[in-house]
DSSP file (Angstrom, degrees, kcal/mol; ACC not computed):
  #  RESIDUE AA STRUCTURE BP1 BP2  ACC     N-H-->O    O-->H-N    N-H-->O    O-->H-N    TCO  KAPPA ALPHA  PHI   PSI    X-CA   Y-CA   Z-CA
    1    1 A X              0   0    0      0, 0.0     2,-0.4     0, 0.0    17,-0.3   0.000 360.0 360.0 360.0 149.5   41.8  127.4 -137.4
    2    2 A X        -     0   0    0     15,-0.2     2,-0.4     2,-0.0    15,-0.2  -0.956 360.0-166.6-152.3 163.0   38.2  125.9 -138.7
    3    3 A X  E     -A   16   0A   0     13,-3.5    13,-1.8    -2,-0.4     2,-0.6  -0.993   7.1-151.4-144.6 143.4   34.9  125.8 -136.2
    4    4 A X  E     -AB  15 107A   0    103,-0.8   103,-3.9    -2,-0.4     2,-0.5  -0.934   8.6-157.2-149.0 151.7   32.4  124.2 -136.8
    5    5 A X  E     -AB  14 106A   0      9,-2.5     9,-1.7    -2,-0.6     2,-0.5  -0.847   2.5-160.8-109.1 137.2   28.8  125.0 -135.6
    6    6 A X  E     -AB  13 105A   0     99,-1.8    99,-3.1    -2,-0.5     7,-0.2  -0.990  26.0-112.7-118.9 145.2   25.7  123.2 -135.0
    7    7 A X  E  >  - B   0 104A   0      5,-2.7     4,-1.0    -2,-0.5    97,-0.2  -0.272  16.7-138.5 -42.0 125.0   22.3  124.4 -134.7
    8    8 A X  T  4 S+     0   0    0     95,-1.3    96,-0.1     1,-0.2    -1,-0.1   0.923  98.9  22.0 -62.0 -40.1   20.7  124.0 -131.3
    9    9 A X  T  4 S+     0   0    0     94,-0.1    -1,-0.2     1,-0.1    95,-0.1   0.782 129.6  30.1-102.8 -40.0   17.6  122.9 -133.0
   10   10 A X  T  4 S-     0   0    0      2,-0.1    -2,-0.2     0, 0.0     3,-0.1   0.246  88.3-130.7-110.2  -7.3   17.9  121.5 -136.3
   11   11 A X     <  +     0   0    0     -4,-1.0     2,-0.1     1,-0.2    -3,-0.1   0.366  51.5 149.5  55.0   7.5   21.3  120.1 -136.0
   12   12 A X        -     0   0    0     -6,-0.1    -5,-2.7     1,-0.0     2,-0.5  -0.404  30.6-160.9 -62.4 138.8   22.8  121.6 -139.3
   13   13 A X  E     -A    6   0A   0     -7,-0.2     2,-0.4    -3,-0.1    -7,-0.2  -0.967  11.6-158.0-127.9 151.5   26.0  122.0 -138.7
   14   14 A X  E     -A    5   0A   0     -9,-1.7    -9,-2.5    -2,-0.5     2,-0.5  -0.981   7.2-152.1-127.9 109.3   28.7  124.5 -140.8
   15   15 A X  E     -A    4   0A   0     -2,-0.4     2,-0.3   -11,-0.2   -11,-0.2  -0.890  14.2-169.4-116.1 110.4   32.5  124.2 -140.8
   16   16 A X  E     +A    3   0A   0    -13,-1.8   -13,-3.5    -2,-0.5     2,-0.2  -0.920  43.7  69.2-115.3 149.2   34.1  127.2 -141.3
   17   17 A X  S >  S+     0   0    0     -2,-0.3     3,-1.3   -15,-0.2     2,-0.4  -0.706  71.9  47.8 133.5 149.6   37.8  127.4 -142.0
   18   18 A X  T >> S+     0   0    0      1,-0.3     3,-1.0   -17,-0.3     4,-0.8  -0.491 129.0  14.8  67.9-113.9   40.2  126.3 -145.4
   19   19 A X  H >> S+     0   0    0     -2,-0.4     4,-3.0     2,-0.2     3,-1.2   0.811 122.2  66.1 -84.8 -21.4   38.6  127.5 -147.9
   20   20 A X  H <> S+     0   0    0     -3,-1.3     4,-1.0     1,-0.3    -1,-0.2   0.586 101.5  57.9 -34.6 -29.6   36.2  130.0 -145.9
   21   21 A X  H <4 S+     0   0    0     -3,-1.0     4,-0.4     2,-0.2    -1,-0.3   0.924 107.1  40.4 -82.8 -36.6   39.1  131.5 -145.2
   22   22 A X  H <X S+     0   0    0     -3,-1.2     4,-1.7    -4,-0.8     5,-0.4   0.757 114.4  54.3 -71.2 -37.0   40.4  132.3 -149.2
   23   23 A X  H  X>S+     0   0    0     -4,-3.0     4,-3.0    -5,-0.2     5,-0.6   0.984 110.7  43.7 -67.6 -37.7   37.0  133.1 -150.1
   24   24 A X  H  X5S+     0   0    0     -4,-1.0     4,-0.9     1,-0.2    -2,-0.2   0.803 109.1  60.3 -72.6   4.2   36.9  135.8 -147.2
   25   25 A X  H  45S+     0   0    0     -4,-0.4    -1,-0.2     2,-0.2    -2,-0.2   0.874 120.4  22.3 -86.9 -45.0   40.3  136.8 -148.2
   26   26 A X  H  <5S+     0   0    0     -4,-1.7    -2,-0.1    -3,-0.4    -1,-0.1   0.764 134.7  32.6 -83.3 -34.9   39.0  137.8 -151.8
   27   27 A X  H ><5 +     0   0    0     -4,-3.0     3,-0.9    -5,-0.4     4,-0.3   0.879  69.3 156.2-107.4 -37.7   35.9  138.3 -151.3
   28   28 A X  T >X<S+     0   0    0     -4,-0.9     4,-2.1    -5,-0.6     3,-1.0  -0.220  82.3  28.9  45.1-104.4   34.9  139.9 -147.6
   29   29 A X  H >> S+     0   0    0     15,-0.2     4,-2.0     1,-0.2     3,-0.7   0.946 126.1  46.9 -65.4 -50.2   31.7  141.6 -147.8
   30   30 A X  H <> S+     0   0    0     -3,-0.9     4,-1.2     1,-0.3     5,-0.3   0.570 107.9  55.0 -42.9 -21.2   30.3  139.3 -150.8
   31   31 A X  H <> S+     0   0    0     -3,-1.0     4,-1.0    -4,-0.3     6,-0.3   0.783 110.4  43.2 -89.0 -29.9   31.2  136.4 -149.2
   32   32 A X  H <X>S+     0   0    0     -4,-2.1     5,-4.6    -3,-0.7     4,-1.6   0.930 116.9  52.0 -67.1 -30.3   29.1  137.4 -145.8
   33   33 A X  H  <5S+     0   0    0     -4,-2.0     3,-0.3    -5,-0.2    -1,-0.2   0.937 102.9  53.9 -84.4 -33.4   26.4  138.4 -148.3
   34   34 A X  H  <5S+     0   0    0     -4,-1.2    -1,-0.2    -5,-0.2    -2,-0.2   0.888 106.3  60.5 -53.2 -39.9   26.6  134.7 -150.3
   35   35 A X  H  <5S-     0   0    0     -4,-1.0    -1,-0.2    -5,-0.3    -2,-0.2   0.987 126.1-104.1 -68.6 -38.3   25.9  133.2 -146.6
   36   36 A X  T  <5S+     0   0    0     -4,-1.6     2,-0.8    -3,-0.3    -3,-0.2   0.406  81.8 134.1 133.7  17.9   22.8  135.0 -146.4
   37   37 A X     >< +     0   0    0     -5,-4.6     4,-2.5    -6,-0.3    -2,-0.1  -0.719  18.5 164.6-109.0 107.2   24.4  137.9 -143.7
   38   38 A X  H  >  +     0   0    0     -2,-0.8     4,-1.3     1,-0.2    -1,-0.2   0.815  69.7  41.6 -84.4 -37.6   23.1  140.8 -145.2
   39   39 A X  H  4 S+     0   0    0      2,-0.2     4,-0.2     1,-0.1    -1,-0.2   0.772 120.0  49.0 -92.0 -20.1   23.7  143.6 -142.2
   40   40 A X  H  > S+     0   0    0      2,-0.2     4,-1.9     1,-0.2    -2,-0.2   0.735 102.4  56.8 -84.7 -13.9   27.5  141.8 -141.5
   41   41 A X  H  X S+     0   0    0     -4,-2.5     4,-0.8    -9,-0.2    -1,-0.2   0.950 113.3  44.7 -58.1 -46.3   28.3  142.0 -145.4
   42   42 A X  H  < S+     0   0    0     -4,-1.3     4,-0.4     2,-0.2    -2,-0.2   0.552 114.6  51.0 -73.5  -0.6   27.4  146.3 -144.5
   43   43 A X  H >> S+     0   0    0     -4,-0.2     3,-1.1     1,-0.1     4,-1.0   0.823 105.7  53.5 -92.8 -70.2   29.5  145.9 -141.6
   44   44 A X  H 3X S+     0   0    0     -4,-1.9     4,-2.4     1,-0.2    -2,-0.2   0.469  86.7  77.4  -3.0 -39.5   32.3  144.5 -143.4
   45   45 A X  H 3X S+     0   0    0     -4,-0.8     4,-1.0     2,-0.3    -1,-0.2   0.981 101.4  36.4 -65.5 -53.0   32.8  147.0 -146.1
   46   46 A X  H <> S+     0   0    0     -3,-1.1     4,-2.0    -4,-0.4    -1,-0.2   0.772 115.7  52.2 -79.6 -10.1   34.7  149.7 -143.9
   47   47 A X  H  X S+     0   0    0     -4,-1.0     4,-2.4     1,-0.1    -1,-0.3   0.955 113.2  46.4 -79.8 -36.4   36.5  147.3 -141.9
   48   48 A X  H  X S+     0   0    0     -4,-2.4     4,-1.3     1,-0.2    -2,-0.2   0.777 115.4  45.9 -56.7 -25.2   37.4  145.9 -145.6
   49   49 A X  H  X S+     0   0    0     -4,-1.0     4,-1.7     2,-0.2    -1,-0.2   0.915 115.9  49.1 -77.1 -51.3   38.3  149.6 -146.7
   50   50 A X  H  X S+     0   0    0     -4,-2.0     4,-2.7     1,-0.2    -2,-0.2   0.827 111.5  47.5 -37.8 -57.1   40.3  150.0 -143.3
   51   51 A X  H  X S+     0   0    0     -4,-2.4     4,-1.7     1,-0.2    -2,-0.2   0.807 112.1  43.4 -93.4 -27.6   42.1  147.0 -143.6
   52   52 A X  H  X S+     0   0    0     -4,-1.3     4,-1.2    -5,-0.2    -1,-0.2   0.688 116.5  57.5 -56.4 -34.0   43.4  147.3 -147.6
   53   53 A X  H  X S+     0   0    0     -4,-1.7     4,-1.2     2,-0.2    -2,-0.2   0.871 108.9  37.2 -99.9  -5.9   44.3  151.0 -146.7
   54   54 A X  H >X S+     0   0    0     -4,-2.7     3,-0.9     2,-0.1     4,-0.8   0.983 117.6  53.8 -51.7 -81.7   46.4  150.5 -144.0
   55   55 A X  H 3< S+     0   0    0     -4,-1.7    -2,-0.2     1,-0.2    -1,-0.1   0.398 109.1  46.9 -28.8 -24.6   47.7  147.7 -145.7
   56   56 A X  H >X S+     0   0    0     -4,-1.2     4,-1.8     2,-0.2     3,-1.1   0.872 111.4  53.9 -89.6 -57.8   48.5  149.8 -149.0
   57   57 A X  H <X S+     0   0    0     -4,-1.2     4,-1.4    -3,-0.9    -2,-0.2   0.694 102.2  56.2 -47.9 -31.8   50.1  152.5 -147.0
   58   58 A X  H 3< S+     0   0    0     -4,-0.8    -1,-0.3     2,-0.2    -2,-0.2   0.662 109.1  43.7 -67.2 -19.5   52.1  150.2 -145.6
   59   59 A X  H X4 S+     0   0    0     -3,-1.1     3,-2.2    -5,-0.3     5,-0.2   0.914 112.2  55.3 -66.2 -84.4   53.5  149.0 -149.1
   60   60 A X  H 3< S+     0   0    0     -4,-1.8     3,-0.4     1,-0.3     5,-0.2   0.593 114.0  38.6 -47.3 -37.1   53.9  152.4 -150.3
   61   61 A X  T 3< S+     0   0    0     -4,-1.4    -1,-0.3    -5,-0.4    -2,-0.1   0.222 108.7  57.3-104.8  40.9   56.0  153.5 -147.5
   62   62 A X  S <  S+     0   0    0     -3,-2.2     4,-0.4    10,-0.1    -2,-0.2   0.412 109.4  47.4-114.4 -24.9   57.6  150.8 -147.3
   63   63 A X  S    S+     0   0    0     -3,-0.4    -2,-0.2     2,-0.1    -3,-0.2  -0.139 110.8  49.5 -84.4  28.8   58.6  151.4 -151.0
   64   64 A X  S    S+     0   0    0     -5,-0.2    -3,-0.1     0, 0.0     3,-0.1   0.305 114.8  45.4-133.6 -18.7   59.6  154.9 -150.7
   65   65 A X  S    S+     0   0    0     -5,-0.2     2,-1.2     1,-0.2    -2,-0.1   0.837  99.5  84.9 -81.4 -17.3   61.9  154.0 -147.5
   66   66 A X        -     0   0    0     -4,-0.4     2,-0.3     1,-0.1     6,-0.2  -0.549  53.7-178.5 -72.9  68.1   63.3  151.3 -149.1
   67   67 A X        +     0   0    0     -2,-1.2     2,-0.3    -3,-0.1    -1,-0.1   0.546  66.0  88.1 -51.6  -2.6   66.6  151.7 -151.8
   68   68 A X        -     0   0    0     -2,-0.3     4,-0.1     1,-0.1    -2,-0.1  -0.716  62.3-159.7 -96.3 134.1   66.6  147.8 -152.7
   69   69 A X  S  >>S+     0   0    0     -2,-0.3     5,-0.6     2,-0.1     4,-0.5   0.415  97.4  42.6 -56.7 -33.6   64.4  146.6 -155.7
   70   70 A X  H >>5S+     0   0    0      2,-0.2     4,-2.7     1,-0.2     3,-0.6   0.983 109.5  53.9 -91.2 -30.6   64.4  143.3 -154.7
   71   71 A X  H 3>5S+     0   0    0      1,-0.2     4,-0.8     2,-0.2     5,-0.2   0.747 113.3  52.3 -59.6 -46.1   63.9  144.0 -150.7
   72   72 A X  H 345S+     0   0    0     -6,-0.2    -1,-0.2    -4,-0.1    -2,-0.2   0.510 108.3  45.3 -76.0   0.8   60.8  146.0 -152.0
   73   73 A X  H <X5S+     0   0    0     -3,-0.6     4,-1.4    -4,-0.5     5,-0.3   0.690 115.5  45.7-117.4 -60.9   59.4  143.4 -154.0
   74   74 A X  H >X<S+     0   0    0     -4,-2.7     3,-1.8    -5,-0.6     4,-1.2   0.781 117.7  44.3 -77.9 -86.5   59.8  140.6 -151.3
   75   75 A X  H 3X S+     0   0    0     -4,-0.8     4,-1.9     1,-0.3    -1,-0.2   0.592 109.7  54.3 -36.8 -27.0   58.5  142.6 -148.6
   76   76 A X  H 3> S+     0   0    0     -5,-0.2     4,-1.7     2,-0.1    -1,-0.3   0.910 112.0  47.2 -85.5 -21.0   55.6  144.1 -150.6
   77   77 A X  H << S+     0   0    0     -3,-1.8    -2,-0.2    -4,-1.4     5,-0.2   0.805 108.7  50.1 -64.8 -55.6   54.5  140.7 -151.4
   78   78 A X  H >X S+     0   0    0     -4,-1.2     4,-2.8    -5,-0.3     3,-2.0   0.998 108.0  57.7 -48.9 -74.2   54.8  139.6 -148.1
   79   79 A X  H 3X S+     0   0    0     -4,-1.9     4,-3.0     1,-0.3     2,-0.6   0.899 108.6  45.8 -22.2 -67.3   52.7  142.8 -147.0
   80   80 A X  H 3< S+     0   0    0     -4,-1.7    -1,-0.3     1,-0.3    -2,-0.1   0.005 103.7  55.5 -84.4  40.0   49.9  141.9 -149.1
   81   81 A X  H <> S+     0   0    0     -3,-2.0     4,-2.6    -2,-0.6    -1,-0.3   0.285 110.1  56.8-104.3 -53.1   49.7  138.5 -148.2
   82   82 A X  H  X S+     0   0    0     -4,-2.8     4,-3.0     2,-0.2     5,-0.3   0.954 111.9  37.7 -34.1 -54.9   49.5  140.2 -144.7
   83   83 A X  H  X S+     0   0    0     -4,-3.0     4,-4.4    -5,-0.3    -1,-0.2   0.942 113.2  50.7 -83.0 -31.8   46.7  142.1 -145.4
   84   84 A X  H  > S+     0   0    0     -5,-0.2     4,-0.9     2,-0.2    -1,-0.3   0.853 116.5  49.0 -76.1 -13.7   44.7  139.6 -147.6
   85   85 A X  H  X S+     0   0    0     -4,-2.6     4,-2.6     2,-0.2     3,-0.4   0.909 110.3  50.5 -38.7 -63.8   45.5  137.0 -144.3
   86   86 A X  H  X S+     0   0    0     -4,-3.0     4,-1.6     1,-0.2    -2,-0.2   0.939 114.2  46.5 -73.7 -53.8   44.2  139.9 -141.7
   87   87 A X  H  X S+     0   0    0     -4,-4.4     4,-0.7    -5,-0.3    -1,-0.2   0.769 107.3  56.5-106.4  25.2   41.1  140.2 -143.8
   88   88 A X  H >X S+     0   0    0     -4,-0.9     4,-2.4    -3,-0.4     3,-1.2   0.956 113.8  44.4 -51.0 -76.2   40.4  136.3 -144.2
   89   89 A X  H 3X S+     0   0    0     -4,-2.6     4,-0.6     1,-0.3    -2,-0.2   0.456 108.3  46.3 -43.4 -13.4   40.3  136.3 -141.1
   90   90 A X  H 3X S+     0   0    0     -4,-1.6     4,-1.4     2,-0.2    -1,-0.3   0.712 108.8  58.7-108.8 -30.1   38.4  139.1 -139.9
   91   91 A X  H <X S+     0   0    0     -3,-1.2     4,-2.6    -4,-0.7    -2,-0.2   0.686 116.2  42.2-103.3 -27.6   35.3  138.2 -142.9
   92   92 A X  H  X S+     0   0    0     -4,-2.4     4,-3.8     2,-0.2     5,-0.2   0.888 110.5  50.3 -92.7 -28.3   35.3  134.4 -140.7
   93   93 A X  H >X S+     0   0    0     -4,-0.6     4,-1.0    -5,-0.4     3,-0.6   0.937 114.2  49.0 -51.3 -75.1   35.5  135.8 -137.4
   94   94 A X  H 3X S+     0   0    0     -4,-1.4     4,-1.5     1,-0.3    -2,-0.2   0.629 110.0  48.1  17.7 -86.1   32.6  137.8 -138.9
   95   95 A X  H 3X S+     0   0    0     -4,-2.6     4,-1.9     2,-0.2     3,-0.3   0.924 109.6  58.1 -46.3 -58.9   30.6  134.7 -140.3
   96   96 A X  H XX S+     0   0    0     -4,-3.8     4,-3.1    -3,-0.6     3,-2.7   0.872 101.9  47.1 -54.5 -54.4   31.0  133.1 -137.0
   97   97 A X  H 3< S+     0   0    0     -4,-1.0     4,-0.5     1,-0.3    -1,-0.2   0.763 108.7  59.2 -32.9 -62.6   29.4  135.6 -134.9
   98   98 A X  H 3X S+     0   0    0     -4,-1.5     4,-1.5    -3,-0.3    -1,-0.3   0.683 110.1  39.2  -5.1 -58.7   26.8  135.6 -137.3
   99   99 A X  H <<>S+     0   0    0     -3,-2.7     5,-2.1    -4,-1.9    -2,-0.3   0.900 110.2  60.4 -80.5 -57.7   26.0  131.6 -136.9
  100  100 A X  T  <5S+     0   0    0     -4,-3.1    -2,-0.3    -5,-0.3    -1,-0.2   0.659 103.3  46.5 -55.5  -8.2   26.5  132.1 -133.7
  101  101 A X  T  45S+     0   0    0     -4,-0.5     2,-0.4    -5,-0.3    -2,-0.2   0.903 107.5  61.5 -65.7 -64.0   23.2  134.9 -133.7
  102  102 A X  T  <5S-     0   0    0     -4,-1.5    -2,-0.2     1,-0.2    -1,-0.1   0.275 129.2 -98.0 -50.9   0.4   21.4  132.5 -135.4
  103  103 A X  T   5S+     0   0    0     -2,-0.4   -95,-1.3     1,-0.3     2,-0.3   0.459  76.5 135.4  67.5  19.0   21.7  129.8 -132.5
  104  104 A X  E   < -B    7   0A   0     -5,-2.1   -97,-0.3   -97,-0.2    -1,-0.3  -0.735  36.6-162.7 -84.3 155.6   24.3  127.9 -133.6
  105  105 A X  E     -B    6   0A   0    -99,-3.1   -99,-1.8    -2,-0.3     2,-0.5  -0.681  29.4 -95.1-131.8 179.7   26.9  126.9 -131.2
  106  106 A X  E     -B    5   0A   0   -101,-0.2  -101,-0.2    -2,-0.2     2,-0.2  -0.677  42.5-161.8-100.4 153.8   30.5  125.6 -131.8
  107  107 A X  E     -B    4   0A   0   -103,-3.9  -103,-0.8    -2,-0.5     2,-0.5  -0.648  26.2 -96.1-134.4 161.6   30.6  122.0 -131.6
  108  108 A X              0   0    0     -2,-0.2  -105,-0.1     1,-0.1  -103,-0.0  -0.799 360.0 360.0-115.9 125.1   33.7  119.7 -131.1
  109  109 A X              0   0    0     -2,-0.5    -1,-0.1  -105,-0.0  -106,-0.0   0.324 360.0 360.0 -72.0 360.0   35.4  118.2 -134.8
């Protein structure tokens, strides 16, 4: 999914989405703080905390119900693919919301 915003007033416009999405994946609060959102990078952190420790818990008992090696391996993998996915997404929802404070509004690509 990508958006892209322009400014009501200045017309800059910001396409988030692609790679927006791998950087929030990795990065979360550090990537909101590289954009210049300083109180949604501090919002970010416990939803970042939230969303890796659900996600971790989910591995780990998902390896301890599991008797297969190989079943645990491709399903933990899968899981954290999950989780860095869930908080790609959640660090551009974020960003948008953000642009969108700032008076930009989403504009048609």
């Amino acid at each position: 999914m990508q958006f892209v915003l322009e400014h009501r007033q200045t017309g800059d416009t910001q396409v988030l989405g692609g790679w927006g999405y791998v950087w929030g994946a990795l990065l979360g609060p550090v990537y909101l703080l590289i954009k210049g959102f300083l109180g949604l990078a501090l919002v970010m952190i416990p939803i970042s905390v939230l969303v890796f420790a659900v996600g971790g818990t989910m591995i780990v008992l998902m390896a301890l119900a599991s008797p297969s090696f190989e079943v645990t391996t491709i399903v933990g993998i899968l899981l954290a693919v999950l989780v860095f996915a869930v908080h790609g997404y959640l660090t551009v929802q974020l960003l948008r919301t953000g642009y969108m404070r700032r008076g930009y509004r989403e504009g048609y690509y």
